[in-house]
N, C-alpha and C positions, 0 to 999 in steps of 0.2 A: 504494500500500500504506500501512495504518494501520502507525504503529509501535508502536502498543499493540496490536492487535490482529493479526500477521501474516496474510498474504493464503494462507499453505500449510499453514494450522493448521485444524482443524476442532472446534469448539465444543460442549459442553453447554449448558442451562440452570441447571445447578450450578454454573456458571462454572467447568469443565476444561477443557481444551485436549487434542487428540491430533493428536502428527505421523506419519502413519500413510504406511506403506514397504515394498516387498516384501523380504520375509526373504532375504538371498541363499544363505544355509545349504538353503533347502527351497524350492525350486520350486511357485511356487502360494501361499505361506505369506504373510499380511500380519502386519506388528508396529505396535506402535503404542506410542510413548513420550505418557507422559501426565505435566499437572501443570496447575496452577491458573493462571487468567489474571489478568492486571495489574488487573484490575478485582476482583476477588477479593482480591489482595493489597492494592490502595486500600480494601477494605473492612476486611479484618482489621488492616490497623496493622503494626508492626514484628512479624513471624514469630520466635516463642523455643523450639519445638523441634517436630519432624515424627516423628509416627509411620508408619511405612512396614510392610509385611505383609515375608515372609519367601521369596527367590525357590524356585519351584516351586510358589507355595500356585497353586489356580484360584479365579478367579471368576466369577459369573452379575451379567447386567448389571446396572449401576443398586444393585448390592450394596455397604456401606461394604466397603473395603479400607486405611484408615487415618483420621489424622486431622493439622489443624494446628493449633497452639496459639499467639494473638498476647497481647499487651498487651490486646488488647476479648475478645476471645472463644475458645472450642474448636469449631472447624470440622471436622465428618463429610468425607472425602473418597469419592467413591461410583464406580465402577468404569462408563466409558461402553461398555463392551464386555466381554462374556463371552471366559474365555479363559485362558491360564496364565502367568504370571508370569515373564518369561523375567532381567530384571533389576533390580534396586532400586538407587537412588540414595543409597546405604548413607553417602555423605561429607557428604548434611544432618542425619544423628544430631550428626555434631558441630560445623557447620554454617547450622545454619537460614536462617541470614540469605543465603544464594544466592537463595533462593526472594523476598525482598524484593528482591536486587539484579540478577539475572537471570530470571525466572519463566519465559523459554522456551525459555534453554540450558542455567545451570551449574543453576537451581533446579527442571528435572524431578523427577517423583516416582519411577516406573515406569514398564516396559516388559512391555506385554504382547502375546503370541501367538495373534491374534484367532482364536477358537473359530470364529465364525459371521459374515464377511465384510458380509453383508446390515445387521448392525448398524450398520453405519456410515451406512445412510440416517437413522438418528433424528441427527446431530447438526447442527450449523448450519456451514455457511461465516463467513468474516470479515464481510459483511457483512450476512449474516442476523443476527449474533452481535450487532453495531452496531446494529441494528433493535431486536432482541427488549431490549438494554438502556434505547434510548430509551422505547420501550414500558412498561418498568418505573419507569422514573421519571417516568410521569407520574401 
C-alpha cells in the first residue's frame, strides 16, 4: 500500500477520494465519505478555509458541491456520485488545516448516500489513481 494514496480509497480524476461502505442503518444502502487527495493538497498549498454544502442538500454527479480555498488558488470540489448528503465535516469551517494535515481521516469533506450504486464504476482504484497521475505529468 501507497501511503499517499491508500489501497481502500477509490479515486477521481478531480483528485477526490471516496471510502465507500455499506450503510448499516439501511440494508442494501452504500455511503461514501468523500474528500481530496494528498496530491490535490500538494497542489493547493496550505488549505485557509472549506466551503462545505448543507446536510440533506442532493447531488447529481460530477456537480460542484463546495469549494477549497489555499494560499495558490480557489478549488471547485465536484461531487463523484449522485446522491444525498447524509453528513458534512462541519469542524473544517473552523479548521481547514485537517485537510493539509490528514486528507483521508480528520480532513474528509462529506458523506454521501449513493443514489445510483453503478456510479462507482467511473472512478479509479489506488493504482489506477498512481497511473493516471504519472500520465499527467508527462
Amino acid at each position: 500500500m501507497s501511503a499517499t494514496y491508500p489501497d481502500d480509497l477509490l479515486y477521481t480524476k478531480d483528485h477526490e477520494w471516496a471510502r465507500v461502505e455499506d450503510d448499516a442503518k439501511n440494508a442494501g444502502q452504500k455511503l461514501a465519505t468523500i474528500g481530496i487527495s494528498r496530491f490535490a493538497v500538494d497542489q493547493l498549498g496550505d488549505v485557509t478555509q472549506v466551503e462545505l454544502p448543507k446536510e440533506g442538500e442532493s447531488l447529481k454527479q460530477a456537480e460542484v458541491f463546495g469549494s477549497v480555498e489555499s494560499v495558490k488558488a480557489v478549488s471547485d470540489l465536484f461531487a463523484p456520485f449522485s446522491g444525498k448528503i447524509v453528513k458534512v465535516n462541519s469542524p473544517l469551517a473552523d479548521s481547514p488545516e485537517y485537510v493539509n494535515e490528514d486528507p483521508y481521516d480528520e480532513g474528509w469533506m462529506i458523506q454521501i448516500a449513493l443514489a445510483n450504486p453503478k456510479e462507482l464504476e467511473s472512478l479509479m482504484d489506488a493504482e489506477a489513481y498512481q497511473v493516471f497521475l504519472r500520465e499527467q505529468a508527462e
